[in-house]
Structures are given as structure tokens and as C-alpha cells.
Steps between C-alpha positions, in 0.01 A plus 500: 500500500581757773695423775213551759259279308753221500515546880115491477485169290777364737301566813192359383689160347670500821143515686414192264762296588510570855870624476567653829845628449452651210143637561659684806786648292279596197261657781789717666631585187166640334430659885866685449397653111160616683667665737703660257276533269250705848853677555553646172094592438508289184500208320916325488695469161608143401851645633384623829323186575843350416713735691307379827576154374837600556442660821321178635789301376744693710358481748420106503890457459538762792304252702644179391876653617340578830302145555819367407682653788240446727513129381101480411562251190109474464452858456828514281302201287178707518650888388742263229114364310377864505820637357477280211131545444569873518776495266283275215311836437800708445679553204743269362828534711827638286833251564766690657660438132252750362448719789891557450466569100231775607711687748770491328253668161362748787885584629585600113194650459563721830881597411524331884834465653513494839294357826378883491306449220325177641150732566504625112536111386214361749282781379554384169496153565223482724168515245712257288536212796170571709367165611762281267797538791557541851604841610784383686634284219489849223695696788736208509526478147565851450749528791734276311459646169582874637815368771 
């Protein structure tokens, strides 16, 4: 099943079961891929529709470090729910164990050496990570590797 069919089915079974929180997030979500989708003038891949996952999971944990500052625990609570509904329809996450193996395969691959050639590894890493890990965590990751 596609991706935006399962979002379909989920926002229908979440209509059934009167599921507020995740009818909301399922709604927002399928909003986001139509805008896209009006943006681009066509129909969304299974990995576009997954790289606005991403995007919407950004910026929930953008949000969630701000309530947190701004000490709003309920809205913390609320962004928190829709971050982890978001992230069911992604991808299964890598471990920082294998995320390591892989840019350490991409460094060798590259001939990389130095924190100069950190743009030649993300290029090369990035189609092979896309939705499984956080951007921050692969710049980490490959940060230490090239020091």
C-alpha cells in the first residue's frame, strides 16, 4: 500500500473511532502532501510524501524546545503525541550503531579525509539515510569520523 493511502485508511479509522489527536495529525499531514503535491503540479512520490514527514517532524521538535522554554507543558504533551504519530509513518529509524557503519562505508567510498570533504560525504550519504536519521545526528556522525 502507498504511503498516502495508508494516511487515507488512517484518517477514515480515525473518523470511526472518534480519535481526535490523531485525526488532527493525519489531517495536517495529508493537508501538507497536498500542498506539496499543488506546489510541485503533480502527484508526490512515496519519498516526497516522506520527506515532508520529515519536515513536519522537525518542526514538531522545533516547537516542543520552544514550549519547553516558555514552560507550556500541555502544548509540550500535545506537539510530543503528534511527533510520534508522525514518526509511525516514516521509515524504520537506523541506530546510531548502523548509521556509523554507513558513514564510515561512504568515507571509504569517497577517499574522504578531512572536515573539507564533509559536503562530498553528505551528498553521498544523503539518498542512503533520507527519512531513517535525523539530519543533525548524520552531520554529527560524520564530524567525528572526519576530525
Amino acid at each position: 500500500m502507498q504511503l498516502q493511502e495508508r494516511l487515507n485508511a488512517d484518517l477514515k479509522e480515525a473518523m470511526k473511532s472518534r480519535d481526535a489527536l490523531r485525526l488532527s495529525t493525519v489531517r495536517m499531514l495529508l493537508s501538507s502532501v497536498k500542498n506539496r503535491a499543488i506546489e510541485l503540479r503533480r502527484d508526490l512520490s512515496d519519498a516526497e510524501v516522506t520527506e515532508t514527514i520529515v519536515t513536519l517532524c522537525k518542526q514538531r521538535r522545533e516547537s516542543i524546545r520552544l514550549f519547553k522554554e516558555a514552560g507550556r507543558q500541555e502544548l509540550v504533551d500535545k506537539e510530543e503525541a503528534e511527533l510520534t504519530l508522525l514518526t509511525g509513518y516514516l521509515p524504520q529509524q537506523l541506530t546510531r550503531e548502523e548509521l556509523v557503519s554507513l558513514v564510515e562505508k561512504v568515507i571509504a567510498e569517497t577517499s574522504a579525509t578531512s572536515g573539507k570533504d564533509m559536503g562530498r560525504v553528505m551528498k553521498a550519504l544523503q539518498p542512503l539515510v533520507s527519512g531513517r536519521a535525523d539530519g543533525k545526528l548524520v552531520s554529527e556522525v560524520v564530524k567525528e569520523k572526519l576530525a
